[in-house]
C-alpha positions in Angstrom: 66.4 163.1 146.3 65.7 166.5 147.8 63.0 167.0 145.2 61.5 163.7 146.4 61.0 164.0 150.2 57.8 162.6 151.2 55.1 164.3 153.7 55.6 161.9 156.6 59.3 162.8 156.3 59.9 164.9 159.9 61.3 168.5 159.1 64.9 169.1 160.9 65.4 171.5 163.6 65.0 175.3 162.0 62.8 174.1 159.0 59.5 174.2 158.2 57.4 172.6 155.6 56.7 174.9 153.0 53.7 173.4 149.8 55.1 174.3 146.4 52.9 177.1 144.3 52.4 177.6 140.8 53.9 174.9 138.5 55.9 173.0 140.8 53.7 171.2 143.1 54.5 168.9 146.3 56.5 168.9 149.6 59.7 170.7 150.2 61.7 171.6 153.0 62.5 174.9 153.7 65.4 176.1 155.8 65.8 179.2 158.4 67.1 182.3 157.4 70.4 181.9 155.7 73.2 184.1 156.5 75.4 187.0 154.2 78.5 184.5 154.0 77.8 181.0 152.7 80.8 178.2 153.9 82.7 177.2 151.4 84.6 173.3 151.4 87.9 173.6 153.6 90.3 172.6 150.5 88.8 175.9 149.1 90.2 178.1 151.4 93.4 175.7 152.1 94.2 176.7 148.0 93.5 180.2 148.6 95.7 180.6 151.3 98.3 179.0 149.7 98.3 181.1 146.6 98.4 184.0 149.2 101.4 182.3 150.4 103.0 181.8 147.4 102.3 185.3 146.5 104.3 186.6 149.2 107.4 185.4 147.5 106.1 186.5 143.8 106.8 190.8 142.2 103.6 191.6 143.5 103.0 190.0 147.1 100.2 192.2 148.0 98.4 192.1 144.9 98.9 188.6 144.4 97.3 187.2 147.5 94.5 189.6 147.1 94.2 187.9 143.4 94.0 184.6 145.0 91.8 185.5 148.3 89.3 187.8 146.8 87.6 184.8 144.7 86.8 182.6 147.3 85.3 185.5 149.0 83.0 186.3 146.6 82.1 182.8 146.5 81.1 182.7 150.0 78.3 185.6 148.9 76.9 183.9 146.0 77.9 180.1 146.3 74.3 178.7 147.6 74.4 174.9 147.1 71.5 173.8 144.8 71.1 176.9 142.9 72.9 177.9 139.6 76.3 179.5 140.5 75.2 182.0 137.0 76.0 185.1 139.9 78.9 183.6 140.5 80.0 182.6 137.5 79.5 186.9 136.1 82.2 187.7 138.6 84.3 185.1 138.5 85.0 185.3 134.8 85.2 188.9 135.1 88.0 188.1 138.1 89.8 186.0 135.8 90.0 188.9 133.3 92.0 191.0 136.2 93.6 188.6 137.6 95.2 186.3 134.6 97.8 189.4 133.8 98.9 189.4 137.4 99.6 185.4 137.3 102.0 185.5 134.4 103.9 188.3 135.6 104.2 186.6 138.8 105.4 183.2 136.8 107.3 184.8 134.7 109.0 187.6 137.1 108.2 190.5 134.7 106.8 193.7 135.6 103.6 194.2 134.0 104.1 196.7 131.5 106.1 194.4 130.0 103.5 191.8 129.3 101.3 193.9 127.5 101.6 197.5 126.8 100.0 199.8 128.9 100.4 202.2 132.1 98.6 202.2 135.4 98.3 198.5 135.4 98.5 197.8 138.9 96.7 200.4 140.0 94.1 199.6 136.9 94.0 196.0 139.2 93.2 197.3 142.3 89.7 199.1 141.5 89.1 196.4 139.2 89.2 193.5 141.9 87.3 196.5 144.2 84.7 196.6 141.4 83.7 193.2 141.0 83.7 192.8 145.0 81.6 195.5 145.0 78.9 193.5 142.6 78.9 190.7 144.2 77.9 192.3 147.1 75.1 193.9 144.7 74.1 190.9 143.5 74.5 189.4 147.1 71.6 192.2 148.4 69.2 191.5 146.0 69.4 187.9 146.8 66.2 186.4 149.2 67.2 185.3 153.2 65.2 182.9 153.3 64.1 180.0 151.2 67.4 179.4 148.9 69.7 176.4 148.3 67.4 173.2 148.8 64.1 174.7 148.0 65.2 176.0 145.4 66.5 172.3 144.2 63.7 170.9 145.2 61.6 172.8 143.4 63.8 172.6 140.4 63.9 168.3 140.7 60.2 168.2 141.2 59.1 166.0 138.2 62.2 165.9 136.5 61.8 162.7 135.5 58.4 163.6 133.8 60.9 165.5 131.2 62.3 162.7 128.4 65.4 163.3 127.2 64.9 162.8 123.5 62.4 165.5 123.4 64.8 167.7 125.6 67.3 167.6 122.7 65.5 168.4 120.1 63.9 171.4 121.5 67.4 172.6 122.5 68.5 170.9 118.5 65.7 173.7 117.3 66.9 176.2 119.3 70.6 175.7 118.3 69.6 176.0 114.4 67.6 178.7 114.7 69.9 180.7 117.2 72.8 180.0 114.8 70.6 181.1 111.7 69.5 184.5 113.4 72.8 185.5 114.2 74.3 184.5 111.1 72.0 186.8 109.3 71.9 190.1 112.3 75.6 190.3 111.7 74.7 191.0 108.3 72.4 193.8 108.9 73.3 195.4 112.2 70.2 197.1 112.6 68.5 193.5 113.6 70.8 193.0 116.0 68.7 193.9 119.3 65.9 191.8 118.1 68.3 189.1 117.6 70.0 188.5 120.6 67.1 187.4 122.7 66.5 184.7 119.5 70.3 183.9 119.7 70.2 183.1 123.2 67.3 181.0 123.6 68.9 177.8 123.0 70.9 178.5 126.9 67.4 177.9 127.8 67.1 174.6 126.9 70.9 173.5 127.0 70.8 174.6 130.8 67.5 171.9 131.1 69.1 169.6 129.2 72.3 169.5 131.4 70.9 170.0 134.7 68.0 166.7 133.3 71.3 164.6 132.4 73.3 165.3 135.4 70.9 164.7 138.0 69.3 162.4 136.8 72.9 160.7 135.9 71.2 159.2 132.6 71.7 160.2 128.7 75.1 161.5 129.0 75.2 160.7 125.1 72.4 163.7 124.5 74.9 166.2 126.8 78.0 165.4 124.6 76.7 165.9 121.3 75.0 169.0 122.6 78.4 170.2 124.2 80.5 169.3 120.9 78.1 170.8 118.4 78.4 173.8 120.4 82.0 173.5 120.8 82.6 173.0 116.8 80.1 175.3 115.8 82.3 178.2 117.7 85.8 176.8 116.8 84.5 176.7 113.1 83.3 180.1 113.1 85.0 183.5 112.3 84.6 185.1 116.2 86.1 181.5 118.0 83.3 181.3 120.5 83.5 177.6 120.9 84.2 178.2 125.6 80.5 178.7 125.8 79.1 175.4 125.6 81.9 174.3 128.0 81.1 177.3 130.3 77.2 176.4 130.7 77.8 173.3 131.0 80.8 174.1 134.1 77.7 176.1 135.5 75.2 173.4 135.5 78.1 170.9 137.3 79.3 173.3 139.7 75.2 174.0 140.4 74.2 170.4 141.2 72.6 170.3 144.2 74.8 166.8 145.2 78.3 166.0 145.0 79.8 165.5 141.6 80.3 161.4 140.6 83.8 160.5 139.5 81.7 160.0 135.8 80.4 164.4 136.3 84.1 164.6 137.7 85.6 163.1 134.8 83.5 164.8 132.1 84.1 168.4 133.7 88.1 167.6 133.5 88.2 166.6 130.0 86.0 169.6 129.0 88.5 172.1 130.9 91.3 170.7 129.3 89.6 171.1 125.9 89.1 174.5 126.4 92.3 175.4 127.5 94.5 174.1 124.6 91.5 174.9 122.3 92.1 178.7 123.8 95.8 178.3 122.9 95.1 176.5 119.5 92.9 179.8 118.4 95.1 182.3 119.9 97.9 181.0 117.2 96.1 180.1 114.4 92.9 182.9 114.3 94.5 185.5 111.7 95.6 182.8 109.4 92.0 181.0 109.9 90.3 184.3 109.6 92.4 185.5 106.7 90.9 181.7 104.8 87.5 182.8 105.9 87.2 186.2 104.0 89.0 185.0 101.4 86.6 182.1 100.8 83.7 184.3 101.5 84.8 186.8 98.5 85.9 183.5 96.1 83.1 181.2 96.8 80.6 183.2 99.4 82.3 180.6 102.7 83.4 177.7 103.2 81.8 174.4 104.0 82.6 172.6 107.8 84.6 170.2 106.1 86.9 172.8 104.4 87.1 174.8 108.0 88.3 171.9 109.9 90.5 170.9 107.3 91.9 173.9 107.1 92.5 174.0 111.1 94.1 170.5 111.1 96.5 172.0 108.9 97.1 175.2 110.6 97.4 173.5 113.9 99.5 170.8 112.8 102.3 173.5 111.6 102.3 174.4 115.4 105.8 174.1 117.4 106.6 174.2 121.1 107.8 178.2 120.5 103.8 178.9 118.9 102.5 177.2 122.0 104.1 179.5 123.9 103.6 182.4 122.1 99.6 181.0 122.2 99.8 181.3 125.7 101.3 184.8 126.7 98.5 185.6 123.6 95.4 184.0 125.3 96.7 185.3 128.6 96.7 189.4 126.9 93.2 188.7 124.9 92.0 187.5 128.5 92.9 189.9 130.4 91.4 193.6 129.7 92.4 195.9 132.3 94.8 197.5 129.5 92.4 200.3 128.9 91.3 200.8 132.5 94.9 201.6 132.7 95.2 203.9 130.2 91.9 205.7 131.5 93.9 205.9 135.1 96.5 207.5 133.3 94.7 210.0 131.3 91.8 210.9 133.2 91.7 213.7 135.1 95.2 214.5 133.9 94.3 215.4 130.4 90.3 214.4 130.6 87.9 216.0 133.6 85.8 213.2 134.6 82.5 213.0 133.3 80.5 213.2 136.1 78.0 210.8 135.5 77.9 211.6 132.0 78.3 208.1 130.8 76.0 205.9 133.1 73.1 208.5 132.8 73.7 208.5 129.0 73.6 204.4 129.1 70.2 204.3 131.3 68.8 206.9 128.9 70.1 205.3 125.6 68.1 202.0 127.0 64.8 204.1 127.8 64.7 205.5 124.3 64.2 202.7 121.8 65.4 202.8 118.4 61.3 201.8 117.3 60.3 204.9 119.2 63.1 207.0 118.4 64.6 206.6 115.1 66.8 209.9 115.5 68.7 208.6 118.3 72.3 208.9 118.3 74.4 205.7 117.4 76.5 205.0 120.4 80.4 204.4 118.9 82.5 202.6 121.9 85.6 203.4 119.6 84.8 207.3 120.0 84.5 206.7 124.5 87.6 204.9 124.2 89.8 207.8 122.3 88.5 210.2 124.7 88.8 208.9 127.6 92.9 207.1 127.0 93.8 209.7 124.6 95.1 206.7 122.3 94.3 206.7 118.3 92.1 203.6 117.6 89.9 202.6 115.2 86.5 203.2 115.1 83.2 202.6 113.2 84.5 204.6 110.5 86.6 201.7 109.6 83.9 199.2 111.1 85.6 198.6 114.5 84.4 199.0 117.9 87.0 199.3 120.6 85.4 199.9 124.3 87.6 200.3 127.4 84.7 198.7 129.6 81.8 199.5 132.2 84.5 199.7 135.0 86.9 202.3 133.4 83.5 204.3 132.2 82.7 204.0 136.0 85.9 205.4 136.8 85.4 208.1 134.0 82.3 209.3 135.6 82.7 209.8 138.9 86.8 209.0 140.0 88.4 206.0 142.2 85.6 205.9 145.2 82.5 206.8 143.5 82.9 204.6 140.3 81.7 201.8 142.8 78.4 203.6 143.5 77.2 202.6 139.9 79.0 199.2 140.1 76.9 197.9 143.4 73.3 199.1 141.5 74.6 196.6 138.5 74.9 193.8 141.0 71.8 195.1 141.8 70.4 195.0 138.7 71.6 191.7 137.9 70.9 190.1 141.5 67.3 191.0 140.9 66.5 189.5 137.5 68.0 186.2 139.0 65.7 186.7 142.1 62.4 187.2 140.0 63.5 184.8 137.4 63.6 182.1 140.2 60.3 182.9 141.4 58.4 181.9 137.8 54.9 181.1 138.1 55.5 178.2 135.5 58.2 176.3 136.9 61.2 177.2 138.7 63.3 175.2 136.9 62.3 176.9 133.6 62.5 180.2 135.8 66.3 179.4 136.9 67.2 178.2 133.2 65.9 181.7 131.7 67.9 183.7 134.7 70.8 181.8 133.8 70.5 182.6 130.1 70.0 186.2 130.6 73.2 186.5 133.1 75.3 184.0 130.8 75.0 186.8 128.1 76.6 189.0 130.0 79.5 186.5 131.7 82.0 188.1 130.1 80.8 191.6 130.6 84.1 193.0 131.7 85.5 194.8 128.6 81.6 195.3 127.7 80.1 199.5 127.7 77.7 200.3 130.8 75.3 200.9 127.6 75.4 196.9 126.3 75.5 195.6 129.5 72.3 197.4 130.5 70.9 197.4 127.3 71.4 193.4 127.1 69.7 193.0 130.5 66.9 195.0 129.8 66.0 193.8 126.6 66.4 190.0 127.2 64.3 190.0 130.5 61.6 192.2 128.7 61.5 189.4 126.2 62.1 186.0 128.2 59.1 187.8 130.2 56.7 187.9 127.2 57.9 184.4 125.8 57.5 183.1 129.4 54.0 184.5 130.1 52.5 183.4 126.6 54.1 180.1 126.5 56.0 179.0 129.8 53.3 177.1 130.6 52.5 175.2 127.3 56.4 174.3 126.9 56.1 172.9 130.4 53.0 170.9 129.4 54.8 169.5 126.4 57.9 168.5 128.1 56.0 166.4 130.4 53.9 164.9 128.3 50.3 167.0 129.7 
């Protein structure tokens, strides 16, 4: 193992032996200077190419093949075997938002503006896969040359075994309980909200250590898949239907190891994509019934046991035909994609709007500079209200308790046109590079370190169709809290987890 490479092992040529600082102590081998572009596996590019290919024949050839090469591309930035592909994971999420739209229309033959309702849509595509290139390159910058990939997995293997799995999963059981009983009550009372979230997101912490421990390690899958399912029913149960995010955390730990995958890894990936998938079309079909028996039971009885909800799914999902299925599908592939707005923003702005010029990003930086605490007269921020101006559509807003946002890269666009809405984009990737970077470097342990970086990011995964305002506000607020819980306690939890 990387993490176990002994001092009488002989560096190879272009590495040095670098000693371990802080919490993680030992040898480790450190490589030279690693370039911008990372290689990817040949099959990679082999798919890519062929999609381009295929493409070629499809509505939208040009489009379509820069759909399919643009994500390995961005891969070869921020894919560095042995570190968590969180970077990677941002953008490619927010890629599959552009993309998926494109895809069906391609399948299906049908213009775009038939699939969902909107204009501008193919322009709205182009700056959006632009965008995202444009943050990886951000996040890409902020990156270090030098000492990535193996040190970093050395570092994070280095007494990994000290770590027993049973008391793994019950800090990350804690977590889960807690995380689930904070939320449960901030959506209650929006004004806890922001001091929720860095509570609510804890338990990535300690699901990421409990992943990466398992599949390393290749012991106690049993732990993983109870963690994984509770997750998974604990989101398919609930009224909002985030039950991908245990799968997702757990695809980022996998696609992270720093060795190949096992066929057992292989296997266990597989099963949890496929679950997700017809889980995605399952809830894209039966979500307004489900949510219709939620509020219902909430006003008869105040909710609804587990036992009822599932029941109550069974039921909904067993009245399902091959015509819902489809009609699941063309559904999960609209609530996926979200350049709808972006193309609605195209279309209105500067025809009927004046850009903003820099209106919105400087009134996102200041909103996060001026907390509430400290400034209790400050404005309450209504995504609904920046959508209707900026697409000239009539949609719901908080008057009516809805938010409706058209998304940090149509505010971008907003503010300062088709070239300069990147400007704002690259300081994100930036932004978000950098946390990763400092998080990796924790005093503690730099596999706590990469579990809290990955926790932050993951917040923020599906960021697309999020406001500049909660995307920077997220950021800022959980790193200026995993900072203080990691500086009071990071190296106590370490302690207890080994057994010190």
């Amino acid at each position: 193992m990387i993490g176990q490479l002994r001092e009488t092992n002989s560096p190879r040529p272009g590495m040095t032996r670098l000693p371990m600082r802080g919490g993680d102590h030992g040898p480790l081998i450190r490589p030279r200077a690693s370039g911008l572009i990372q290689p990817l596996p040949l099959w990679v590019w082999i798919v890519a190419f062929a999609g381009a290919l295929w493409g070629g024949m499809s509505i939208y050839p040009l489009l379509t093949a820069a759909c399919c090469l643009s994500l390995p591309i961005m891969a070869s930035l921020l894919f560095i075997k042995g570190e968590s592909p969180i970077l990677l994971a941002c953008c490619a999420m927010q890629w599959l938002q552009v993309v998926a739209l494109v895809f069906y229309a391609d399948v299906y033959s049908t213009p775009l503006e038939k699939v969902i309702d909107f204009p501008e849509l193919e322009r709205a595509t182009w700056l959006s896969l632009g965008g995202i290139m444009v943050l990886a390159v951000g996040m890409r910058s902020a990156l270090d040359s030098v000492g990535r990939g193996a040190v970093i997995a050395a570092k994070m293997e280095n007494k990994l075994e000290k770590i027993p799995l049973g008391r793994l999963f019950v800090i990350w059981l804690i977590a889960f309980v807690l995380a689930s009983s904070v939320m449960a009550i901030a959506w209650k009372f929006g004004s806890l909200r922001q001091f929720a979230t860095p509570i609510g997101t804890i338990k990535w912490v300690f699901f990421y250590l409990l992943a990466y421990r398992v599949l390393v390690r290749d012991e106690g899958y049993r732990f993983l898949l109870t963690a994984v399912l509770l997750e998974f029913l604990s989101g398919f149960t609930g009224y909002f239907g985030s039950f991908k995010e245990g799968i997702m955390m757990l695809l980022i730990v996998v696609v992270g190891l720093p060795r190949g995958m096992n066929l057992r890894i292989r296997g266990l990936a597989l099963a949890f994509i496929t679950l997700g998938f017809f889980a995605s079309l399952f809830w894209s079909v039966i979500k307004v019934d489900y949510r219709n028996y939620l509020q219902h039971q909430w006003r008869q009885k105040g909710g609804a046991t587990t036992m009822d909800k599932l029941e109550v799914i069974r039921m909904l999902i067993s009245r399902m035909d091959a015509q819902k299925m489809e009609e699941g599908f063309k559904s999960t592939v609209a609530r996926v994609s979200y350049i709808g707005f972006f193309g609605s923003v195209l279309s209105h702005v500067p025809a009927a709007e004046s850009h903003s010029d820099g209106e919105l990003w400087l009134g996102a930086v200041t909103h996060v500079l001026t907390p509430r605490i400290l400034f209790p007269d400050k404005k309450v921020l209504d995504d609904s209200a920046r959508a209707r101006r900026f697409t000239g559509m009539r949609l719901a807003g908080m008057e009516s308790g809805t938010s409706i946002g058209i998304g940090y890269m149509a505010e971008s666009y907003a503010d300062f046109g088709s070239l300069g809405m990147y400007l704002p984009i690259c300081a994100l990737g930036l932004l978000m590079g950098s946390i990763y970077r400092v998080c990796c470097r924790n005093k503690n342990s730099t596999l706590l370190g990469v579990a809290i970086g990955t926790a932050i990011l993951f917040a923020n995964v599906l960021s697309f169709e999020a406001s500049n305002v909660k995307i920077i506000g997220s950021l800022v607020t959980l790193s200026l809290a995993y900072w203080a819980m990691n500086s009071f306690f990071g190296t106590s939890l370490m302690r207890w987890l080994m057994k010190e």
